[in-house]
Structures are given as C-alpha cells and as structure tokens.
N, C-alpha and C positions, 0 to 999 in steps of 0.2 A: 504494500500500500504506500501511494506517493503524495507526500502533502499538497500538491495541484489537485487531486483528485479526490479532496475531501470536500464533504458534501458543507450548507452553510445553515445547518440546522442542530446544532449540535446542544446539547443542554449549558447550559453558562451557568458560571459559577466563579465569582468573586472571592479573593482571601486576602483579607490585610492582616500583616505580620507587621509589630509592632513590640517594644520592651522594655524593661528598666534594670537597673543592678543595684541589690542594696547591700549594704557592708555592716556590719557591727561588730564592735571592740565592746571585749569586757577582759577586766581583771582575771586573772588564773585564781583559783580556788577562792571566789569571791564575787559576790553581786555587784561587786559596786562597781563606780564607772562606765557604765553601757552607753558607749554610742552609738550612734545610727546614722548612715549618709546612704542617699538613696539618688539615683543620675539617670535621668532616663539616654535608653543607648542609640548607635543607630543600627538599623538593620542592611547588613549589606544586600547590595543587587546581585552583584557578584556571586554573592555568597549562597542568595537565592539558585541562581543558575545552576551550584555546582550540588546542591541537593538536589537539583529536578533531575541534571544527568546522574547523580549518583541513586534516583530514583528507576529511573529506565534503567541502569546497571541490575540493580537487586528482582526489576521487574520482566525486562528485555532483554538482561544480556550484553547491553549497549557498554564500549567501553568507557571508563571513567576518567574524563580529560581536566579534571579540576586539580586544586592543589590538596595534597594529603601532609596535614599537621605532625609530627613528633609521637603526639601524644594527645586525649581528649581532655578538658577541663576549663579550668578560666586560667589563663595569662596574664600575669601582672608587669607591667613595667613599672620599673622605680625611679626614683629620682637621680640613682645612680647611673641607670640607664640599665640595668643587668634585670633577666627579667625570670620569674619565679612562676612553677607550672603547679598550679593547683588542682587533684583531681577529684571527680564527681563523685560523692561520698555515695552515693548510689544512683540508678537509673533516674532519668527528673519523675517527680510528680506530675500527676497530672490532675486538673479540676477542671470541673463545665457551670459555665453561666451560659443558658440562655445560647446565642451561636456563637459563643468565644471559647477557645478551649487553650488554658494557662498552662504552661509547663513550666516549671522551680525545679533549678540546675543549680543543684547544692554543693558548695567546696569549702573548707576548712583548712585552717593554719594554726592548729596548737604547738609549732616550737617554738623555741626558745630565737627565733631570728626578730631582726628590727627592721622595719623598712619603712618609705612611703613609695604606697603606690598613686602612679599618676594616671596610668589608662590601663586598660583590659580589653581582654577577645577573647569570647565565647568558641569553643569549641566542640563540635559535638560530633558523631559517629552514625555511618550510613554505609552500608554496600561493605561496610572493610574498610572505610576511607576514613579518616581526620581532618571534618572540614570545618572551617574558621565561617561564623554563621554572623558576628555583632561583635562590636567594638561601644565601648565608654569611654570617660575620661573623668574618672571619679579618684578626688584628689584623698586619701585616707592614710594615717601614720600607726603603723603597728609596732609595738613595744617591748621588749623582750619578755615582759611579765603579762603579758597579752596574749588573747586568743581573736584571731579575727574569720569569720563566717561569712559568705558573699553567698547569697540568692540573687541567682538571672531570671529573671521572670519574662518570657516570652508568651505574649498573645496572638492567636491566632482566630482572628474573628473571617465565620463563613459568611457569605449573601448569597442565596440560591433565587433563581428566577421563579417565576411563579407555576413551573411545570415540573419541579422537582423539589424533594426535600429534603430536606439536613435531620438526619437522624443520630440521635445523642442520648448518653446515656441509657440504653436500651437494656431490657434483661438477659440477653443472647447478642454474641457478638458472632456468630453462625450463620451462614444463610447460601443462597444458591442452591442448586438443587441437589436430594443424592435419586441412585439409579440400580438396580438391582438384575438391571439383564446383565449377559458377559461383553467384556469391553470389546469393541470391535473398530475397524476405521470409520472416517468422517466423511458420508458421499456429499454432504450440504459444505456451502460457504466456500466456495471456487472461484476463481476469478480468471478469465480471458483463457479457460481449458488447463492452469494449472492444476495444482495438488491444493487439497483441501488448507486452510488457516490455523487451523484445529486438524492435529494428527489420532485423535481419541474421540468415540462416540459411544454416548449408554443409551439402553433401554430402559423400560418401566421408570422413569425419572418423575420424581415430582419436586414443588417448592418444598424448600425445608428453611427452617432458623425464621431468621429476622425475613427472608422473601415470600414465606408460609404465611406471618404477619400482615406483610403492606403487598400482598397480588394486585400485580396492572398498574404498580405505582412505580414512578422512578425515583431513585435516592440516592442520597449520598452519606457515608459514614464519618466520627470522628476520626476512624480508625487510619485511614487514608493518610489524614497530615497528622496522626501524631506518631506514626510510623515515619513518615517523611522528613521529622525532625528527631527521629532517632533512634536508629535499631540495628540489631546484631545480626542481620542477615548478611547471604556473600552474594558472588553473583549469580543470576540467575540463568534458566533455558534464554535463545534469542528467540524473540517472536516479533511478529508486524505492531501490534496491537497497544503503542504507547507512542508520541511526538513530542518535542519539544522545541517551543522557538520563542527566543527570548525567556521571561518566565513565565509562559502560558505552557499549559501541560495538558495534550490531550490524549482520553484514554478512549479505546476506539475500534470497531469493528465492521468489516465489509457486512450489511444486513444479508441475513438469510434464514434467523428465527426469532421469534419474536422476543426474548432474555436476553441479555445479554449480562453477565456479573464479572467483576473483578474483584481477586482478592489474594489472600495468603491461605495455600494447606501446609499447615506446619513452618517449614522456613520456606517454601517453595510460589513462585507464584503460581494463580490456574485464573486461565479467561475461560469461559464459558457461552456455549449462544445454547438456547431453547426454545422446544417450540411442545406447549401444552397439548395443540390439538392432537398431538400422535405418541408425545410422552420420549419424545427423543432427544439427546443433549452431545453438544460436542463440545469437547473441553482439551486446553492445551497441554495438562498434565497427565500424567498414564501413557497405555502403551497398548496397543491391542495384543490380544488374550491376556491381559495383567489385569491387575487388580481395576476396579473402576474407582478413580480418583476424581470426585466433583464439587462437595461441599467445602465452602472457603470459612475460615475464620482465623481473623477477621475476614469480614465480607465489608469492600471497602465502597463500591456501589451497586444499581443495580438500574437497567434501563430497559423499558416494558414500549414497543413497539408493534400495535398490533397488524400492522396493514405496512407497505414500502410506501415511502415519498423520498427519501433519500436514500443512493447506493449506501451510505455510511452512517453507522451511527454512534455516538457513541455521549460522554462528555467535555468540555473543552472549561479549564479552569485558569484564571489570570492572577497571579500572583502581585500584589502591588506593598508599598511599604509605607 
C-alpha cells in the first residue's frame, strides 16, 4: 500500500502532548525543608517523530532511524556542565481524566552528591530504543544531606471526530475477535492479483472483549498512546498496515471486510479484517495449520465499515504539541 493511494476518509483523530517537571528537596532522615519547583517543559517534535517511527518498528517492522539515548531516565545538566542520569524508579504511572491520559516518570537521587541542576530531558523507551521525548530548564540545588525526587508528568489529551470514540478506562482491555475453525490462508484483501495482506484466516470467528461491547462502532483505545510513550517491546513482523508523515500516524487497511482491529497479542503485533456475515477473519499473526492467533490485548482500535466507499480504511491520527 502506497501513501498516493490512500483513500481521504479516514477516521481523524487529534492528540496534544503537552508537560511539566516537578522536583523536591527534603532533608535525609527528616521532614523538614521540603521544596518544590515545578517548570513546565517543552515537548519535542523531533522527539514526537522518532516514537511514531519507533512505533511502526515495534508494529511494522519498519527500521528505526531516530537517535537511541545511553540509557532511559531524566538527564540532568548542572551548573558545572557535567550531567547526571537519573533512572525511572519504575514503569510511569498512569491516570485518566476524562480524554487526557497522565503519565509520572519517576526518578530519585538519595546520595550523598551536590549539585545544581539547570535543565533536563526526559527519556523514555520504545521498540528497544532510548528516545529523548522533552527537555526543561528547571533551575534546582541538591545538597549532600539531601534527597531530590523529579516527576515528569506528561499529558496526552485525545479529540476524536464525531464518528469515532475514545475508549478509556474500560473493564477489558481485550477485544477483536477469536475463531475456532483451523487456521488456514487469507483468499480476501488482495490487491492488483497479488498475495493476500493478511497471510492467516479463521473460521467460526466472532467479537470478543471490548469489540463484543461496542458492535458496529469505531474506537479508539488509551492503550495505543500509552504504549507509544513506553514499552518493552522489540521489533516487530513487516506489514503494509501502519504510515507515517510528519507526526501524523496512520493505521490502515486495503477494505475487504467489514473489522478491521489493531492491537498487541502478547508482545507481538496482529491487524485483523472481519466480516460477521460469514464468521471469517484474516489476521497478520499465525501461520496456516498453527494455532489460530486473533484476539488482541490491548486492542488499540477498532473500525466497523459496513458497505465500501473507500478502497482504504483505516484511522489517521495528528500529533500536535
């Protein structure tokens, strides 16, 4: 599939990435002294681009042409110039407001060192890569009798058009269909007499998870971008079925059933088309006569097209800052 030949209907979908960095100094085995300085940061473009391609990596296969960092965490520079790699005391949190979804990128500095820091860059992990995502410049002096704690808080607020929806917080993060005949090849989803898009097809398939829920509706999950801002996956099968230009990211397939889902089984990705009326699903993961691998979780969208108006369908999401 060649980006000319994408159709100009695709579902849209806005995300502003947006952040701050907050610091606090307290005394070693003691309450007292607590400061707080708090700077909001900026979010790189740059930075965007190289998670979308490190996105296609983990999802397409696609090679990874960004810069890959040392190490993940927050970067301090100091006043001396010499600069100190703080790292993420655990995976970030995550929390949902409403269409905003927060991630806290937590690092800690209990030794015994003295510094002031002048600026920092957020680092965080995708595909296998170490990519530098946001920069501050939050002026703070640590003590040697001091412990200093830094939260990056990165927002990531959705806007879906009014033909699709932002699905959050759900009680299943499952969905797309499973399928019970034996796995066989994909005669649907061919293009100009080649080989099928999808090299794997089940029978007896029906909705399962979160697509069992919302039937005939198109969606989109949190799971998507908070997977996009950080996860331990490697790279993926190559398929057609992901673009990237500038930081719009489209996820997408030649129409031939009316399903279409993307997502992750286990660490792997699986695209999916289905068509209800006959219970048949062709999916990019499996292998005919292996097992049949179809349900995704996370399931990161899902898009219900009953009839063709366009050779392609898929979502098209614009990254802004």
């Amino acid at each position: 599939m060649e980006c000319n030949k994408l159709g100009k209907r695709f579902l849209k979908i806005k995300v502003k990435v947006s952040g701050f960095l907050i610091a606090k100094i307290e005394k070693r085995n003691t309450s007292e002294q607590v400061i707080i300085a708090k700077k909001r940061n900026t979010i790189s473009t740059t930075g965007l681009q190289y998670l979308l391609n490190a996105f296609q990596t983990y999802m397409s296969g696609v090679t990874y042409l960004g810069v890959n960092a040392p190490s993940t965490g927050i970067v301090i520079t100091t006043s001396s110039g010499t600069q100190v790699t703080l790292s993420f005391l655990t995976p970030p949190a995550i929390s949902l407001e409403n269409n905003s979804i927060i991630l806290s990128f937590i690092v800690r500095d209990d030794t015994t060192s003295s510094y002031t820091a002048t600026s920092e860059e957020l680092i965080t992990t995708s595909a296998g890569y170490n990519i530098p995502i946001a920069t501050a410049n939050l002026s703070i002096t640590k003590k040697s009798d001091e412990i200093l704690t830094m939260t990056w808080i990165i927002t990531i607020s959705v806007s879906t058009s009014g033909n699709i929806t932002y699905l959050y917080n759900q009680s299943t993060f499952l969905g797309a269909v499973t399928c019970n005949g034996t796995a066989g090849s994909c005669s649907y989803c061919t293009e100009s007499g080649a080989n099928s898009e999808y090299p794997t097809s089940g029978t007896g398939c029906s909705l399962y998870g979160l697509s069992s829920q919302y039937p005939q509706t198109n969606f989109v999950t949190q799971y998507l971008f908070t997977d996009m801002f950080y996860n331990t996956y490697g790279t993926g099968p190559s398929n057609p079925f992901t673009q990237v230009i500038g930081t719009t990211l489209i996820i997408y397939t030649l129409y031939c059933l009316k399903y279409f889902f993307a997502g992750i089984n286990t660490t792997t990705p699986n695209f999916i088309s289905y068509d209800p009326s006959n219970n048949v699903s062709c999916y990019s993961l499996g292998r005919t006569g292996g097992p049949l691998v179809t349900a995704v979780g996370p399931i990161y969208l899902q898009v219900y097209v009953p009839s063709l108006t366009e050779p392609y369908i898929g979502v098209q999401i614009e990254f802004t800052t």
